[in-house]
NUDO-719090 format. One record per residue (C-alpha): y, z, x. Coordinates in pm, whole numbers. Layout:
! NUDO-719090
- Y / Z / X;
...
END
This chain:
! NUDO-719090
- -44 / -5390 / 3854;
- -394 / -5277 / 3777;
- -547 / -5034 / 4127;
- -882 / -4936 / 4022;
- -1094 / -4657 / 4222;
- -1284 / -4904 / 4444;
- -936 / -5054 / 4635;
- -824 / -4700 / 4689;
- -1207 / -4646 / 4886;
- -1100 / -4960 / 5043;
- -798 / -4930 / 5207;
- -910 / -4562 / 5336;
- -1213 / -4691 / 5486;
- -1057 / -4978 / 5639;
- -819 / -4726 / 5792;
- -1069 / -4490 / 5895;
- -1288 / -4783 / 6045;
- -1012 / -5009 / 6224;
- -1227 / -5304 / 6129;
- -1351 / -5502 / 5841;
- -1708 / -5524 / 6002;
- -1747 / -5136 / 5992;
- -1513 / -5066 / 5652;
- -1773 / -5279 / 5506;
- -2109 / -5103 / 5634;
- -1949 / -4767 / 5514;
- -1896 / -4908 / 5122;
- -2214 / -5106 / 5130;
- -2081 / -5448 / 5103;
- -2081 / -5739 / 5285;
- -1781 / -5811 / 5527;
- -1736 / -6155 / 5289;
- -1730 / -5961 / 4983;
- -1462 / -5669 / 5116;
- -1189 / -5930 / 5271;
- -1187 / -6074 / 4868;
- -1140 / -5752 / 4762;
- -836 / -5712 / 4985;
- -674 / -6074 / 4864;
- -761 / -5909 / 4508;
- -587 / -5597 / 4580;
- -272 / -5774 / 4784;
- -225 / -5958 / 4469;
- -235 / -5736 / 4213;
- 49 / -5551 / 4454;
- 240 / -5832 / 4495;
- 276 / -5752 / 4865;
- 82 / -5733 / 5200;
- -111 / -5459 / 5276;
- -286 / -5493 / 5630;
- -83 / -5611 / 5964;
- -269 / -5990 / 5987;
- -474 / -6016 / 6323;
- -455 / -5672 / 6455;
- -720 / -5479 / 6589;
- -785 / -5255 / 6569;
- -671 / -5332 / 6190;
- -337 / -5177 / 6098;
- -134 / -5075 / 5727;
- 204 / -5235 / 5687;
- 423 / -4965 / 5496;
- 318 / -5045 / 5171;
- -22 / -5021 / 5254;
- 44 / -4677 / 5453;
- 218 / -4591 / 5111;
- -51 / -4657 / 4911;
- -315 / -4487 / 5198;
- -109 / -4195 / 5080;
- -192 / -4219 / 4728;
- -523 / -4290 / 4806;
- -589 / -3957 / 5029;
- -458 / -3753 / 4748;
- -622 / -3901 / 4442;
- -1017 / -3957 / 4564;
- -1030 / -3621 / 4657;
- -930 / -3482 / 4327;
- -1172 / -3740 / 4154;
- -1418 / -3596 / 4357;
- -1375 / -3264 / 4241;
- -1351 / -3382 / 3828;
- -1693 / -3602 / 3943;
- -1832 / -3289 / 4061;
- -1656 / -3031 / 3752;
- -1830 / -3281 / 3490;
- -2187 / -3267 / 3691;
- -2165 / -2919 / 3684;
- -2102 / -2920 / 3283;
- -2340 / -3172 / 3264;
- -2613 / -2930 / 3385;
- -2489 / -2627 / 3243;
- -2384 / -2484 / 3574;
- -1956 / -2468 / 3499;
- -1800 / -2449 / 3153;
- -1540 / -2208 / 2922;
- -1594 / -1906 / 2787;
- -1312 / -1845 / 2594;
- -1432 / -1501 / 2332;
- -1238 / -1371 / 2056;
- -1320 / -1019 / 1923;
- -1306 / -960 / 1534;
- -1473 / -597 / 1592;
- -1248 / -372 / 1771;
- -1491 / -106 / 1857;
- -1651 / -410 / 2074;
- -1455 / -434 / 2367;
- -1640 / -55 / 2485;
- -1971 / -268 / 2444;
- -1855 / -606 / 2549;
- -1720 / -532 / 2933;
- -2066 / -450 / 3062;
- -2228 / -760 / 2960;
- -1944 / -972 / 3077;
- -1996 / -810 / 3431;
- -2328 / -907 / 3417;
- -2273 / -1224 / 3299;
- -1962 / -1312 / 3580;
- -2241 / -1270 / 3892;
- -2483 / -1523 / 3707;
- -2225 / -1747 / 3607;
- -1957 / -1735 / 3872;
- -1780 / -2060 / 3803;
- -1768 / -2055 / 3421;
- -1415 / -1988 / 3314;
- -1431 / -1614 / 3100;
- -1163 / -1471 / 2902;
- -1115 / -1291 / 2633;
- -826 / -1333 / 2343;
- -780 / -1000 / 2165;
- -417 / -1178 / 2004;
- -662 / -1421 / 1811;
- -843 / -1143 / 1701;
- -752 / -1161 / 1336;
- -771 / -1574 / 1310;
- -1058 / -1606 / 1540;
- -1258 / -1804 / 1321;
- -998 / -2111 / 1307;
- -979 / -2085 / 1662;
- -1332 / -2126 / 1743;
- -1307 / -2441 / 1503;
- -1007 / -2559 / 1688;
- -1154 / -2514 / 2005;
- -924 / -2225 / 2100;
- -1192 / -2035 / 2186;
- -1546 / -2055 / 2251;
- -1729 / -1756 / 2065;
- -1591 / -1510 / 1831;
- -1767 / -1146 / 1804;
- -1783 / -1068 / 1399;
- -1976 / -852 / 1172;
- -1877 / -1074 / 888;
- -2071 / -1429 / 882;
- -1923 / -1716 / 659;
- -2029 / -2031 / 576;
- -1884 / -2264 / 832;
- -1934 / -2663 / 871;
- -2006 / -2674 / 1261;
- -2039 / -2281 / 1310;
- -2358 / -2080 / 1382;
- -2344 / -1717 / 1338;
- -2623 / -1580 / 1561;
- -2778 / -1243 / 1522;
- -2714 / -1015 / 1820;
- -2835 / -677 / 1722;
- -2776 / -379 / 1429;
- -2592 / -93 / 1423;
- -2527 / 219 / 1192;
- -2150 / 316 / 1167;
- -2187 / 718 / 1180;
- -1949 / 951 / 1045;
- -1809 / 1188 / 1364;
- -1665 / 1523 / 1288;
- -1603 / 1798 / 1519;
- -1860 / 2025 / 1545;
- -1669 / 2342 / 1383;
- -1607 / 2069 / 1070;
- -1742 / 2203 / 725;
- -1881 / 1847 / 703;
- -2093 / 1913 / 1020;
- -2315 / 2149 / 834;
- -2431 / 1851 / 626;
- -2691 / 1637 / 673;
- -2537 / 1327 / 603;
- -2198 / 1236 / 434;
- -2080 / 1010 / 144;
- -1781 / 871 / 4;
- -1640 / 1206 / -190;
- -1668 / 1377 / 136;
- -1357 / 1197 / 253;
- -1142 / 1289 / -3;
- -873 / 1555 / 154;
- -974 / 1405 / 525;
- -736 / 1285 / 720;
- -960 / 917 / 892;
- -887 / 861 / 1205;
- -933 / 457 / 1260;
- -880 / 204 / 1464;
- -560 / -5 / 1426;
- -690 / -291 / 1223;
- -704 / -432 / 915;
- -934 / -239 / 657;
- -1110 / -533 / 521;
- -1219 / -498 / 938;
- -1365 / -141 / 874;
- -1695 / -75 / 799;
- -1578 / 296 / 652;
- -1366 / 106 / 401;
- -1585 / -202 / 337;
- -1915 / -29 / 283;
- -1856 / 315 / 148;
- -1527 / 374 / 27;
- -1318 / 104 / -143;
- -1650 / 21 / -320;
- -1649 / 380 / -430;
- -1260 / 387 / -469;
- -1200 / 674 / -262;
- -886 / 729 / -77;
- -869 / 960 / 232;
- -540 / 1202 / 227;
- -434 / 1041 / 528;
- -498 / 758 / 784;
- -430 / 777 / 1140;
- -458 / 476 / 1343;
- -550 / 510 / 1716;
- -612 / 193 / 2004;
- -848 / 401 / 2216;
- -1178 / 496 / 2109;
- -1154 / 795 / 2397;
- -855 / 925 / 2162;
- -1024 / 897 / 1827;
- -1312 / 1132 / 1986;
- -1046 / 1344 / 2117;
- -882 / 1370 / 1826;
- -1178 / 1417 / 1618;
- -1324 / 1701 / 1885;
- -986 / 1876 / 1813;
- -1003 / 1898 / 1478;
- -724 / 1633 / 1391;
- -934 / 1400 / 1173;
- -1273 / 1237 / 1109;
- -1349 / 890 / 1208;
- -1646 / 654 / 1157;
- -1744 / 434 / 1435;
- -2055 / 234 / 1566;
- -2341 / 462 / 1667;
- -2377 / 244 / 2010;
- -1989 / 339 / 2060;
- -2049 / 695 / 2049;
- -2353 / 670 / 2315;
- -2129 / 454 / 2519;
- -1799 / 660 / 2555;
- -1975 / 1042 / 2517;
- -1683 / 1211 / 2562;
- -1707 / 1574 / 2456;
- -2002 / 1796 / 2295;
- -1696 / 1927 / 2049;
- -1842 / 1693 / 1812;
- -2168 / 1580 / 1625;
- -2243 / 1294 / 1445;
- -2424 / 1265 / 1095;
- -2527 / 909 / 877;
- -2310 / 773 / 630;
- -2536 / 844 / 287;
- -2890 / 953 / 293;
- -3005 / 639 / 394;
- -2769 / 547 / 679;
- -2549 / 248 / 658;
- -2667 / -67 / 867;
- -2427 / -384 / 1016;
- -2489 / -652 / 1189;
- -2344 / -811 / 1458;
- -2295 / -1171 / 1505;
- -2183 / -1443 / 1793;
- -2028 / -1729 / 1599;
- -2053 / -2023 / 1843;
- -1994 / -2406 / 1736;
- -2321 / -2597 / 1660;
- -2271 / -2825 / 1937;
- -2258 / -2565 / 2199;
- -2524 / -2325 / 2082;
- -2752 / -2481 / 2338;
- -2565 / -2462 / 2670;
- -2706 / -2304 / 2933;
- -2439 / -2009 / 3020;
- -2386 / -1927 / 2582;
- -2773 / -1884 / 2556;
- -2736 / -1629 / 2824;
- -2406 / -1443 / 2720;
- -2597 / -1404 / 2354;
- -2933 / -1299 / 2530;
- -2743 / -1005 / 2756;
- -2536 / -911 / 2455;
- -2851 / -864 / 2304;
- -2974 / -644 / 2594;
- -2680 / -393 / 2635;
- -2719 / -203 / 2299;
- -3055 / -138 / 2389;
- -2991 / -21 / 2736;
- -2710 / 193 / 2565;
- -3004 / 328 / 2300;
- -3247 / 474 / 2628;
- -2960 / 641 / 2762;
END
């Protein structure tokens, strides 16, 4: 038995019409052409579908049965026909992210508010538990963009610039180290670093001063909530080094200050890694662009 689309229209037009004279006006065909589309359809079925010489024109059970199917699948074809336009033009889509920089999810909530009112029918989440295998993901089409500091060289990926930032040693403000006008790796040695609760190869403290230094800390505290590090940090429990845009955004106390790593300040970048094929849509162009925005709104504050 092969039903196509068309003999589903059929039979629910001829229903809704009671004729074959008006069932064919509403699907544009001649009255010749539908009642061979009906011999078609009784055959593929094997049996009869319409109540012979009725009028108005009536089902038989099988073809109330397959009236049924027909009222529940065109409707839902409809709405894929309609789901694919919308991708089609850009309007509908996923945004699955995954977030390799843990500081980013203080940074990351604006813009997706922003984003959510322009793009009300894209599909956004976010996947912190892919965090640390984000990059396969994206190339498995697990997720849709992955927020990194560290570009690779990826067949199919695009890491796209979306702005700088200086990691900034914090200290509270009765620290010895506060009296200084910036800090470097030595400085650390006898500190207890208060970080967040990832991987070091994920910390700019560790990648870009220390471990190329080799200095330890005396102690390492890991802590979820950038609120807490400050805390912590204001109290005199620890140092930490976090994204200068972080400290702007959260502001928590005046217990502490905030001095550059080295005397010439340490700069990262941040990236979007997007596949190739999907740099161009309509709602990722945006995301990048109002990513791009925030820090800067966060810098005038």
């Amino acid at each position: 038995m092969h039903i196509e689309l068309r003999h589903l229209r059929t039979i629910k037009a001829i229903d809704e019409a009671g004729s074959l004279a008006r069932a064919a006006d509403r699907l544009h065909i001649t009255q010749s052409a539908l009642s061979h589309q009906i011999k078609h359809l009784e055959e593929q079925t094997g049996v009869e579908l319409f109540v012979r010489r009725s009028k108005p024109m009536q089902l038989t059970a099988a073809g109330r049965r397959l009236l049924q199917t027909a009222e529940k699948i065109l409707p839902e074809m409809a709405a894929l026909e309609e789901q694919f336009k919308g991708i089609l033009s850009g309007k509908t889509g996923r945004l699955h992210i995954a977030i390799e920089c843990h500081a980013c999810f203080e940074w990351l909530f604006p813009v997706l508010e922003q984003f959510r009112k322009a793009w009300g029918e894209v599909d956004v989440d976010i996947r912190p538990g892919l965090a640390f295998d984000a990059l396969p993901a994206l190339q498995k089409e697990e997720v849709d963009l992955v927020v990194s500091s560290d570009p690779e060289d990826i067949e199919g990926v695009e890491f796209i610039p979306l702005f700088d930032y200086a990691p900034v040693f914090v200290a509270a403000a009765t620290h010895p180290l506060a009296q200084k006008e910036w800090v470097e790796a030595a400085d650390f040695e006898g500190e207890t670093l208060i970080t967040y609760p990832v991987d070091r190869a994920r910390l700019d403290v560790f990648t870009e001063l220390l471990t190329p230094a080799g200095v330890e800390p005396a102690a390492q505290r890991q802590v979820e909530l950038t609120a807490v590090i400050l805390l912590l940090v204001a109290s005199n429990r620890g140092v930490a080094v976090l994204p200068d845009w972080v400290v702007r955004e959260v502001k928590y106390s005046s217990d502490y200050v905030t001095r550059p790593i080295t005397e010439n300040g340490l700069t990262k970048r941040l990236y979007a890694a997007v596949r190739t094929e999907d740099v161009t849509r309509p709602f990722v162009s945006h995301f990048i662009r109002l990513a791009r925005t925030e820090p800067v709104k966060l810098q005038r504050q």
